[in-house]
N, C-alpha and C positions, 0 to 999 in steps of 0.2 A: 550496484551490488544488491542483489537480494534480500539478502535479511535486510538490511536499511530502507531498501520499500516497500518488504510487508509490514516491519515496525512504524515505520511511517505513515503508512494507510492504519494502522491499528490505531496510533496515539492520534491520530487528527481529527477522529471523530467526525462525524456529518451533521448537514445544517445544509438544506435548501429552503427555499423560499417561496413566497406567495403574494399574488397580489389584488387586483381590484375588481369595483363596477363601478356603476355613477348613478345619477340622484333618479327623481321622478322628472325633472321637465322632460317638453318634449325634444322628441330627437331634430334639433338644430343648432346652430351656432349659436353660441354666445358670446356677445360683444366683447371685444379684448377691455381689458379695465385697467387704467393704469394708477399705479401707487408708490410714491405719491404725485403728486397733481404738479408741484413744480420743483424743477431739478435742472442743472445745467445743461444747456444740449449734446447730444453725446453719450451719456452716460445713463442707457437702456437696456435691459434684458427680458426680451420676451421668453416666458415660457408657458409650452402647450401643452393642454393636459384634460381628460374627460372629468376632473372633480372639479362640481359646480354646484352642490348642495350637501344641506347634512355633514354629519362625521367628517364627510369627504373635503369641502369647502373649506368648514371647522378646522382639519388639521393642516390644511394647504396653508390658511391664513395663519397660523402658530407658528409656522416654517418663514412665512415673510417677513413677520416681526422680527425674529430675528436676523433673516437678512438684512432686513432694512436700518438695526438698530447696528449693525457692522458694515453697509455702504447706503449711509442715509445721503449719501449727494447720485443715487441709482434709483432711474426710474421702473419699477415691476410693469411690464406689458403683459397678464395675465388673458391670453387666451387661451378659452377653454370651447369644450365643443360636448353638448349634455348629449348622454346616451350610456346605458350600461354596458362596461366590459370595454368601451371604446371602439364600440362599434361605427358608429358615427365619425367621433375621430378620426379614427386610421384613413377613412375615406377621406378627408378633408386634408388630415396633411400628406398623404398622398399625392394629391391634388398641388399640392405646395413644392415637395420636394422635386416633382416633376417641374414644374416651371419657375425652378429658380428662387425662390422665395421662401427657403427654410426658415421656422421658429432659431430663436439659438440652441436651447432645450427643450426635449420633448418626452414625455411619458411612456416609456416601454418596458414589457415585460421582460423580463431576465429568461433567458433558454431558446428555443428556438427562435421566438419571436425577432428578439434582437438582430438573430443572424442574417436576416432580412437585407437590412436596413443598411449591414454592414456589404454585404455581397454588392448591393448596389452601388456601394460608393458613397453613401450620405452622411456618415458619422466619422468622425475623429477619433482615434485611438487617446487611450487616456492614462496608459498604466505610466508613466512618468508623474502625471499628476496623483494618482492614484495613492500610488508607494510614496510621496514627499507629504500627502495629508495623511502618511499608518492609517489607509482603511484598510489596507492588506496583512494588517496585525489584526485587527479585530473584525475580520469579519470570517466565516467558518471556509475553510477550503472549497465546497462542494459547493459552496453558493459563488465562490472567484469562479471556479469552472463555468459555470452558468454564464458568467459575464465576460470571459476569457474565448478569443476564438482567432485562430489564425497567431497564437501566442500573444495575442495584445490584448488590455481591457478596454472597454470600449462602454460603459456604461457606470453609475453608479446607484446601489441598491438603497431603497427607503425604507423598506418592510418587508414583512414576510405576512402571507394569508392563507388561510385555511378554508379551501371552496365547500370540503363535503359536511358538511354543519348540518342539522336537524333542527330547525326554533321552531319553539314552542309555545302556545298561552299556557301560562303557570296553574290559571281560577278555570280555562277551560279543563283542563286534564285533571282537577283537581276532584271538582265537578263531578265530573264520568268516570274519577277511579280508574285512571290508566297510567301507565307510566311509559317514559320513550322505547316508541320499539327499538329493538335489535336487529332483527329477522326482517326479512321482506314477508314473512310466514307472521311474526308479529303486526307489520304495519297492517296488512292487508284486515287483519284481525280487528286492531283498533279504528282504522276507517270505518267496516261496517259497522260498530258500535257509535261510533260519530256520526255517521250518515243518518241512522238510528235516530239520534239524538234529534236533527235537523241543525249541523254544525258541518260546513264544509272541511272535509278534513284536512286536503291540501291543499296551499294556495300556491300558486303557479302562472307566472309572468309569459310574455313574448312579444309585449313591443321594444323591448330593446334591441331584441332579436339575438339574445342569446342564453333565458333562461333555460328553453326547452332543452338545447344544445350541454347548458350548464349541468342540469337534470340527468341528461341521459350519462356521462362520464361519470356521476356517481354511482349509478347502477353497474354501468360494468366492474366498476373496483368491485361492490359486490357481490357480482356473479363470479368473475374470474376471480378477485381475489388477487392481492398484494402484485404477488412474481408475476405471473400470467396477466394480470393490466399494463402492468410496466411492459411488458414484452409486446403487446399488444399495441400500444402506443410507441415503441418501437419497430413498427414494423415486419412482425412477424404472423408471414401471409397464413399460413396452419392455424394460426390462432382468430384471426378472422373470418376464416370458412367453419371455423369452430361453431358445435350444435349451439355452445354457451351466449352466440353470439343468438341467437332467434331465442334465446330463454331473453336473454337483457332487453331484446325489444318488448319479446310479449308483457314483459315486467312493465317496462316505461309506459305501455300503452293501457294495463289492467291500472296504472298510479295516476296515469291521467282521469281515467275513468270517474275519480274519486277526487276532482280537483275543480275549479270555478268554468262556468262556462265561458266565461268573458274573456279567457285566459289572454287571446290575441291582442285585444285591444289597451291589457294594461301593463305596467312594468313591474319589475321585479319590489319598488320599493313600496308599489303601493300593494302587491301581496304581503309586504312585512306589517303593513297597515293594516292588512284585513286579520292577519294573528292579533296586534295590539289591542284591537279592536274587539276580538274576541268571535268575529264573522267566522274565520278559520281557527283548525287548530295550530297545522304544524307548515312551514316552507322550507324547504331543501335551497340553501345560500350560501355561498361566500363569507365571512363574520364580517365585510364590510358592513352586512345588513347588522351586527350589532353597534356598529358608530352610525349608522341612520335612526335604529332605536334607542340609542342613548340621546341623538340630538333631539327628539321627537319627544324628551322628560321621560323614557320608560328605564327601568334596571333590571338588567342580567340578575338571576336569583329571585327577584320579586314579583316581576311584570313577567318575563319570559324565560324561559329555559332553554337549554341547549345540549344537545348530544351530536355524535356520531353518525351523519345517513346510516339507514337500514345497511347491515351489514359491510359497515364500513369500520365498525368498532377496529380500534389497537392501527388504524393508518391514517395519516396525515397528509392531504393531497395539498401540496401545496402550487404557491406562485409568489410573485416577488414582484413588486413596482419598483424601478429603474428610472434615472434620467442618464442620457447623452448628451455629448457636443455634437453639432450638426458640421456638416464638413462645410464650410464657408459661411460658418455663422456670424452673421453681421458685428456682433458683440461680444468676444471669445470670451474674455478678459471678466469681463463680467458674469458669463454664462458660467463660467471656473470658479468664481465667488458662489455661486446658486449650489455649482454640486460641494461646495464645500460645506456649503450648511446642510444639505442634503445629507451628505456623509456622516457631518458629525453626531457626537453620542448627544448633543444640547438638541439639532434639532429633528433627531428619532423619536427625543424622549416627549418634545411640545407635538409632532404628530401623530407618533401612532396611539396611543390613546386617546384622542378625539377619532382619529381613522376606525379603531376597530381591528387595529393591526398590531404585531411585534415587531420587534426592532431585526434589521439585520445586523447590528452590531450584537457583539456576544458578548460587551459589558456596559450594556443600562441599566440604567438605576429601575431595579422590578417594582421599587414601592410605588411608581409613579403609576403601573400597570394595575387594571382593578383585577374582579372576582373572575371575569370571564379570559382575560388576558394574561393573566399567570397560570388558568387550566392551560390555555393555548399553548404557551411558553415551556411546560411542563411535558405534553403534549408530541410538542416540535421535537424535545428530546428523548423521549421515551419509545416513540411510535414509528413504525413502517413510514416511509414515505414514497408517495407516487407523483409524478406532475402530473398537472392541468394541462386536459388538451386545448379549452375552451380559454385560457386566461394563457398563452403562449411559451407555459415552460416546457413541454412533450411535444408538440409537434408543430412542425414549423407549418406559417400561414395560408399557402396553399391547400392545405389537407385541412386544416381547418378551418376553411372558407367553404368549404365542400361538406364539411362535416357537420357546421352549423346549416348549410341550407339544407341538406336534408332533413336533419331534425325537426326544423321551421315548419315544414313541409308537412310531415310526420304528425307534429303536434296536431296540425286542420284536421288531418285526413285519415291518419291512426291506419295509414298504410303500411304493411310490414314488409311486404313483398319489397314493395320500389323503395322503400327504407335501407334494406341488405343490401341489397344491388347497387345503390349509391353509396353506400360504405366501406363494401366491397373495392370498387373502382377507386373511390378514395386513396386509397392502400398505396395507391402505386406513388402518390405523392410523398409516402411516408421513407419510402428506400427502404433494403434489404438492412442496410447498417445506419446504428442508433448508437451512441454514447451513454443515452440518457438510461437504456435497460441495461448496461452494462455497471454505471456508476448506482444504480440502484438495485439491482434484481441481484445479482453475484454474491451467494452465499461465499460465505468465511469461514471456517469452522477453524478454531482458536483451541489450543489445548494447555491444562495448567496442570503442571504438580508441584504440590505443597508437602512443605515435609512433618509441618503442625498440623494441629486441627484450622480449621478454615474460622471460623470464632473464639479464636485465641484472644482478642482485644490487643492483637500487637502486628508481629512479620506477617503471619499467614490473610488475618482478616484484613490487613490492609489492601492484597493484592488479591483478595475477591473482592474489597471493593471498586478495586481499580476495573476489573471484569464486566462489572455493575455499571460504571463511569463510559468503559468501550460500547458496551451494547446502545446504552444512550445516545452514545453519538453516534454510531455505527448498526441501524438496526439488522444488520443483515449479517452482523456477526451471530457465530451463533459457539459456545464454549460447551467443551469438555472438560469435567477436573476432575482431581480426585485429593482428597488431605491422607494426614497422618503415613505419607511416605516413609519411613524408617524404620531401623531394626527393630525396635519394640512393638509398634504397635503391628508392623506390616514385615514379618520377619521373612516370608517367601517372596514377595515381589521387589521388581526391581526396576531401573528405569526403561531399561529396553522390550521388558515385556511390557510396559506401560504403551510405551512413544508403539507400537507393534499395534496394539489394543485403539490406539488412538489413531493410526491411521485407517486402519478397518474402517475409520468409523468419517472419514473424511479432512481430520485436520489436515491442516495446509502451512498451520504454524503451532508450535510448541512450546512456552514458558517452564524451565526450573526451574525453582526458588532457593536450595541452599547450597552451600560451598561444597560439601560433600558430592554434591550430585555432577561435579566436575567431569572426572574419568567416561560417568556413564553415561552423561549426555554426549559427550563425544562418539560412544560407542554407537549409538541408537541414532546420529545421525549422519554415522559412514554405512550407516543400515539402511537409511530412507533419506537420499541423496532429495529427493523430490519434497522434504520437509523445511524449512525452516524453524531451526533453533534459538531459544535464545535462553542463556543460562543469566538469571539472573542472580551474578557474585562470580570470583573466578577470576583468571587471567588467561584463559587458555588463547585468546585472542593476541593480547597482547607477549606471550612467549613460542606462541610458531606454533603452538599445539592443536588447533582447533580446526577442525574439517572445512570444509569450503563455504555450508549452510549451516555454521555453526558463529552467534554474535554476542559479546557480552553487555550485562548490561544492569549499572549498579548507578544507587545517586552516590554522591558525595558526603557521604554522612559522619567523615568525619571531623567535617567546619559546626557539623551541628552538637556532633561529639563534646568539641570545644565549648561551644555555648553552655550546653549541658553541665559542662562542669566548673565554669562561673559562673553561672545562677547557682549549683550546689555552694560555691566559695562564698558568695554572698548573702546568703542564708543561713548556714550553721551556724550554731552556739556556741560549739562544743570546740568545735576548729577541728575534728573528725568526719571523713565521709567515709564513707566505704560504697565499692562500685559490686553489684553483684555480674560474675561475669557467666557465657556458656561455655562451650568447647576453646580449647587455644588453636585458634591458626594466627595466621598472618594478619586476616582479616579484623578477629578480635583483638588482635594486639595493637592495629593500630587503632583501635577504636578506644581503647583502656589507656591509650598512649595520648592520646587526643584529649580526653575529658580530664586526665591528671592536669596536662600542660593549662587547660584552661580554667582550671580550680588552680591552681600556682599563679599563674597572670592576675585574676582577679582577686585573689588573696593577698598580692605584692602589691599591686595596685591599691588595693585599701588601706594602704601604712603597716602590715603587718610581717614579720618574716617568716620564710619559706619554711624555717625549721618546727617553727608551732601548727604547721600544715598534718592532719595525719591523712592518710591516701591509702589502705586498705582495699587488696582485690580479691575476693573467693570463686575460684570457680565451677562450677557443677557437673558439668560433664556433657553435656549436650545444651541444644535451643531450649530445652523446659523440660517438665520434670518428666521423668522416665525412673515409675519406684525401684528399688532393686537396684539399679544402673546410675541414679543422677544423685548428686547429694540432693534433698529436701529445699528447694530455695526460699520454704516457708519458712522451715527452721533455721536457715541459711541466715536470713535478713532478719529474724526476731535475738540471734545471737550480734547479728552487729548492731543493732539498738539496745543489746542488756550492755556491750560493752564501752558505750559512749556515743557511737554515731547518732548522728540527727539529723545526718541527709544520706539516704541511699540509691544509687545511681545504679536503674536496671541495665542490662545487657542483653536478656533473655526474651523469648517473644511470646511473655504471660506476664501475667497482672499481679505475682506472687507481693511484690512491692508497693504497689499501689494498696492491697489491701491489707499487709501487716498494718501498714502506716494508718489506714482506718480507724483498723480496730484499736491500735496504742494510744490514737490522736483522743476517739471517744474516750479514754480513762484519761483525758485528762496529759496528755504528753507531746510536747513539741518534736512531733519529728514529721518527717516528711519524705516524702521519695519524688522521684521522676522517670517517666514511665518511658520505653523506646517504642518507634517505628508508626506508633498509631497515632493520630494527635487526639482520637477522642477515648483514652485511657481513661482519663479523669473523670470524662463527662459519663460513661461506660461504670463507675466504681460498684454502685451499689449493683448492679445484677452480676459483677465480677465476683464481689463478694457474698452471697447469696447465702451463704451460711451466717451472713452477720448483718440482715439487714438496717440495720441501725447504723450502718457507717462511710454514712455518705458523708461525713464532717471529716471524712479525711485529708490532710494537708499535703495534698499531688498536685505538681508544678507540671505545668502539659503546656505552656504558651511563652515563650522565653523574647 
């Protein structure tokens, strides 16, 4: 059905992911290590992975503890293989898969990367084990996608990471009075003042052999820019014969200009080194490079800083480290125990904070997360998001094997010509058709009307927070609203010139917010069959009335109703409540019908009978006040507290209750209110009441 899939894309919010590199040794194997030393025969699980020092190591080994502390008779066969990005890796179990000899688990990037592995035949589908450990409850839809292919999952996620980062020496920029550029127009600025200075301004890796390659994928997000990188990385050949594309090289080659001459011969950890160090200022990385500076004794905030690559502000490129089962992995059983700790929220939380990384679960403990990893976190939600071509969530491995040897290439020889032309050709690896630009680039445009003001501190403000809450998750939403919808304050408009107004303007979907707006949202979306509707209050769904893209859509408020009005029962003094209510329909009735029944239960409940109960309802005439038209709900609720009440139960979607009770509680008076729809009414009181600011001592129940 329609409306249940754009509401469904709306409430689900986005969340992909990000992943890795690996240390400074050099690019070879290292010895598989096993832990512990003796265990019964049988009972092994190798797993393969490029983290072999630093952060990287550090959080692997916080992950084995706990496996080992839950299959202490299981021996770890930790093979790893040093080189950043796993560039070295991929090669070696390559090597492996081809003749027979898979790891059980092996380190893979979530998104193209994956699909690899899976086309071949080499991994295990896992969504049975998946859904029996709930990682499919806690982990964000957009990153199952990522792991989901051919309808099965087939991997599971450890972290998410952030490739386009800017670090910083804190004492060098301090120094020189600069702060992080923005602009490629700013860095270029601040280099030469640092060149100036005789301070390399940026350091810059390529024995991994996939800094340069890393480098240049942040440049395009900032040339192109959010939409147009995503599309770009999908596959869209216009955009790569695009001029933008010879601006991002000459970019990448004027930043090299300004970077170590050694760049070839060292890696990327030991450019983090030459920042620490204070040799350079800034390196364009991964935040793995912040869990290699943390192991290193330096702190995010103190020792080094971090921003955005040059015009990459407001997007988050991420990637995602992943494990798998291998198809005929020697040791299933065991290798199912590794993604189980893998998965869990225990051991996201022991490694992504030595990693340098966030959790793919959407509920760990943040406190465990420092200074730089709650920006990230913050960040992941807030910000545009693009994959990494170079770290395998955008484009699958062929095209990035091609992508990085050009770069390689590039970086010696600051070629531009045979730079495009290998890029170019690339293209073809990429396919005309992409997922990954459709699940990210695809504007939304969302539309709300509200029939209060939008900072009412009740109905209205709640559901622009919600607005607040989608964008977050969904950066590509993008809303239209407009408040104080009704006859008073907006006596010539209507809903259908609105939804009219709003499609001009792109929506795709539409929210109303009150019962009155019933009739007319039906009207306005037999007008624009091509909208989705969703009345939020109403029945027209449920009695045959409602257009084809017309959905309803209300909580259950009136179990909270109920609460509501046993917390009022078990508070009063007086044995008096009074409910202040708005308009009568159906809706308030059963809402006024609800809070009585549960002030009666918990009244009887307490030994007391029903008849010393008093249950007083006034109503005003609309959601809040409207002078001239609504009784005064101010003056409403100061007459049920001169008449005995001492608890008053709002109805209305304003604060008119929360702040009588304020202001009577500062003289000195027991009473108290309980405020609807918003939970931070209470916490909201003093700038509710702004005419009394002295009455934040007021006695409002907001948590039941």
């Amino acid at each position: 059905m329609k409306v249940s899939k754009m509401l469904n894309g709306l409430v689900a919010g986005a969340v992909l992911l990000g992943a890795c590199a690996a240390p400074p040794a050099p690019a070879a194997v290292v010895a598989p290590t096993a832990v512990p030393a003796a265990v019964p025969e049988g009972k092994k699980m190798e797993i393969f992975s490029w983290w072999t020092n630093g952060g990287e190591a550090d959080g692997l080994n916080a992950m084995f503890e706990i496996f080992t502390a839950k299959n202490p008779d299981t021996e770890i066969i930790n093979a790893t293989v040093a080189g950043g990005a796993g560039t070295n890796a991929k090669t070696v179990l390559k090597t492996r898969l081809q003749g027979g000899q898979p790891p059980d688990t092996w380190q893979v990037h979530a998104g193209k990367e994956l699909t690899q592995y899976v086309d071949a035949g080499q991994m295990e589908p896992l969504t049975g084990f998946f859904k029996e450990q709930g990682f499919d409850k806690n982990m964000p839809q957009l990153l199952l996608d990522q792991i989901t292919y051919n309808g099965e999952i087939y991997s599971v996620p450890v972290n998410i990471h952030r490739s386009n980062v800017l670090w910083y020496n804190i004492k060098v920029f301090g120094d020189n009075n600069i702060t992080p550029p923005t602009t490629f127009e700013e860095f270029f600025a601040v280099a030469d003042k640092l060149k100036a200075a005789g301070i390399i301004p940026l350091a810059v890796g390529g024995a991994d052999k996939f800094e340069a390659p890393h480098l240049f994928e942040s440049v395009l997000l900032g040339v192109y820019g959010q939409d147009d990188y995503v599309k770009l990385v999908g596959g869209d050949a216009a955009l790569w014969a695009d001029a933008r594309l010879d601006t991002s090289i000459n970019t990448l080659a004027r930043m090299l200009s300004y970077s170590n001459d050694d760049r070839a011969s060292i890696g990327w950890s030991s450019g983090a080194d030459m920042v620490l160090e204070g040799k350079a200022a800034m390196t364009i990385m991964g935040d793995w490079a912040h869990g290699y500076m943390m192991s290193k004794g330096a702190a995010a905030g103190t020792d080094y800083g971090y921003a955005p690559a040059p015009g990459n502000g407001g997007v988050f490129m991420w990637l995602s480290d992943s494990f798998g089962l291998a198809k005929g992995a020697p040791h299933p059983e065991e290798a199912k125990a590794w993604l189980a700790v893998a998965g869990s929220r225990a051991g996201q939380d022991a490694f992504n904070p030595k990693k340098g990384s966030i959790p793919a679960r959407t509920d760990a403990d943040q406190s465990l997360y420092d200074v730089y990893l709650k920006y990230s976190i913050k960040s992941f939600g807030s910000d545009k998001l693009a994959p990494s071509i170079v770290h395998g969530a955008g484009a699958p491995e062929p095209f990035m094997a091609l992508y990085g040897n050009a770069l390689n290439v590039f970086s010696s020889d600051l070629d531009g010509e045979v730079l495009k032309s290998s890029l170019v050709e690339a293209t073809a690896e990429l396919g005309a058709k992409d997922v990954t630009a459709a699940a990210f680039a695809k504007e939304i445009v969302a539309g709300l009307i509200m029939v209060g003001p939008e900072r009412d501190h009740g109905w209205n403000e709640a559901h622009r927070m919600a607005t607040d809450y989608v964008t977050g998750k969904m950066p590509n939403v993008r809303w239209v609203m407009i408040d104080k919808v009704n006859g008073a304050d907006r006596p010539d408009t209507t809903i259908e010139q609105l939804a009219d107004d709003f499609a001009a303007k792109g929506a795709q979907i539409i929210f109303t917010n009150s019962a009155e707006f019933k009739d007319p949202t039906n009207n306005a979306a037999k007008a624009h069959p091509e909208i989705t509707f969703i009345h939020i209050s109403g029945d027209a769904v449920k009695d045959g009335t409602a257009a084809p893209n017309v959905g309803n859509f209300m909580g259950r408020m009136e179990s909270m109703k109920h609460v509501s009005g046993c917390a009022a029962a078990l508070q009063t003094s007086t044995g008096k409540i009074s409910y202040l209510g708005p308009l009568i329909d159906a809706e308030t009735r059963r809402l006024v019908n609800s809070a009585y029944l549960g002030a009666k239960y918990c009244w009887e409940k307490s030994g007391k009978k029903a008849s010393d109960l008093k249950f007083d309802v006034t109503w005003i005439g609309f959601w809040f006040n409207i002078p001239g038209f609504t009784l005064d709900p101010t003056q409403v609720v100061n007459d049920f507290y001169n008449s005995g009440s001492d608890v008053v139960l709002s109805g209305i979607d304003t604060t008119e209750a929360v702040v009588v009770a304020g202001q009577r509680a500062e003289k000195g008076e027991k009473v108290y209110a309980i405020p609807y729809d918003y939970l931070a009414a209470c916490a909201k009181l003093q700038k509710c009441a702004s005419a009394s600011p002295t009455s934040t001592g007021a006695h409002c129940i907001s948590r039941l």
